[in-house]
C-alpha positions in Angstrom: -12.0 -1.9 8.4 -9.1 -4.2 8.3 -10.7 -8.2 8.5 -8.0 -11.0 9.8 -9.7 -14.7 8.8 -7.7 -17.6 10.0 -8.2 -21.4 10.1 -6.4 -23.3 13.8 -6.1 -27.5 12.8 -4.8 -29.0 16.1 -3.1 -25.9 17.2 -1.4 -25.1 14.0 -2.2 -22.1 11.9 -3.4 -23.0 8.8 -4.6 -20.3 6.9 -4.4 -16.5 7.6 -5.9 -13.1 5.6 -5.4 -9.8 6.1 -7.6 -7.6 3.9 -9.0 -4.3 4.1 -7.5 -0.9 5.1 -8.1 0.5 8.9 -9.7 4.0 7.8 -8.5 5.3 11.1 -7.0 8.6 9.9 -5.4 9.7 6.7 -2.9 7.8 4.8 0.4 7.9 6.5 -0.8 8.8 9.4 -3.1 5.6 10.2 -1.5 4.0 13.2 -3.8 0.9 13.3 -2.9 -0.1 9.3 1.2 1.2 10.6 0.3 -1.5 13.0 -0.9 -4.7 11.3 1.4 -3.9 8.7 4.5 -3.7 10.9 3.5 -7.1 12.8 2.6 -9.0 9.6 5.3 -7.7 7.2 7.3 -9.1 10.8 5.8 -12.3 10.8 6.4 -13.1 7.2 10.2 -12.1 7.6 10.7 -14.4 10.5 9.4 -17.4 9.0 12.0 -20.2 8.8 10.4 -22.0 6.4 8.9 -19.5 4.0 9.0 -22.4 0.9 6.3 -24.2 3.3 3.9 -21.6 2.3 1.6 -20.0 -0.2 2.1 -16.2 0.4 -0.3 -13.1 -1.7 0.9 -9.7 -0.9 -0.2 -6.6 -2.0 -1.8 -3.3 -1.1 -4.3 -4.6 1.2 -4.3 -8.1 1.2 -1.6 -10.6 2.5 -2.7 -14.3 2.5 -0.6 -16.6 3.9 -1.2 -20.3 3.7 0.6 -23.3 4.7 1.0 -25.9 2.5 1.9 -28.6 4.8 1.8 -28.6 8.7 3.8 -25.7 9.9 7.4 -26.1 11.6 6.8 -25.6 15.6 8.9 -22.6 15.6 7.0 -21.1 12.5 3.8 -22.5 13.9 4.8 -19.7 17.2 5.6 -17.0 14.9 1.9 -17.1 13.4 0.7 -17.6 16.4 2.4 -14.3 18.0 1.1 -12.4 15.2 -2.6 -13.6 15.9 -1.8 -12.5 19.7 -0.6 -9.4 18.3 -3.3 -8.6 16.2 -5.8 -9.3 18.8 -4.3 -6.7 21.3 -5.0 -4.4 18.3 -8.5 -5.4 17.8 -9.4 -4.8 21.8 -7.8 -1.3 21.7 -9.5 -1.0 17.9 -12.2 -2.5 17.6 -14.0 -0.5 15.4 -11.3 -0.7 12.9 -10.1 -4.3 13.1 -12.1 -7.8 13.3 -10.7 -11.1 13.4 -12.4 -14.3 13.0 -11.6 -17.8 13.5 -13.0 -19.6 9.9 -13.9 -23.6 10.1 -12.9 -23.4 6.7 -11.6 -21.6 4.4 -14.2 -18.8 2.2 -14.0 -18.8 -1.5 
């Protein structure tokens, strides 16, 4: 199962992880991990102000945490991706879970 933990101050996206692999079908053919890695590997390229962030990456984990209040137009690309990864989560959601975190988990 793939697990999306994120932390919301005032509207602005904080903190997000993406961990975990779908398990949906075999490798390379697993359309929900195609699918939250397409939109995330997205998100991350769009982001104006990438030098605003603390960013892990690797086979099955991005992090991506912001290290001072987000840009509004960054703040709406992190949000899209949340919306995005939602949409998965109600056609998936045996495969994906995302939870809102009041803070973040060691």
């Amino acid at each position: 199962m793939i697990n999306v933990e994120y932390i919301e101050n005032k509207a602005n996206i904080a903190y997000i992880k993406i961990s975990g692999h779908a398990n949906y079908d075999d490798y390379g053919k697993d359309i929900v991990c195609s699918a939250v890695s397409a939109i995330s590997i997205g998100a991350l390229n769009a982001l104006r102000n990438i030098e605003n962030y603390a960013i892990t990456q690797k086979e099955g984990l991005i992090i991506i945490e912001s290290k001072n209040e987000s840009s509004y137009e960054d703040n709406i690309i992190l949000q899209t991706m949340l919306t995005q990864l939602k949409t998965i989560e109600q056609s998936y959601p045996k495969f994906i879970q995302i939870v809102r975190l009041i803070k973040r988990k060691e």
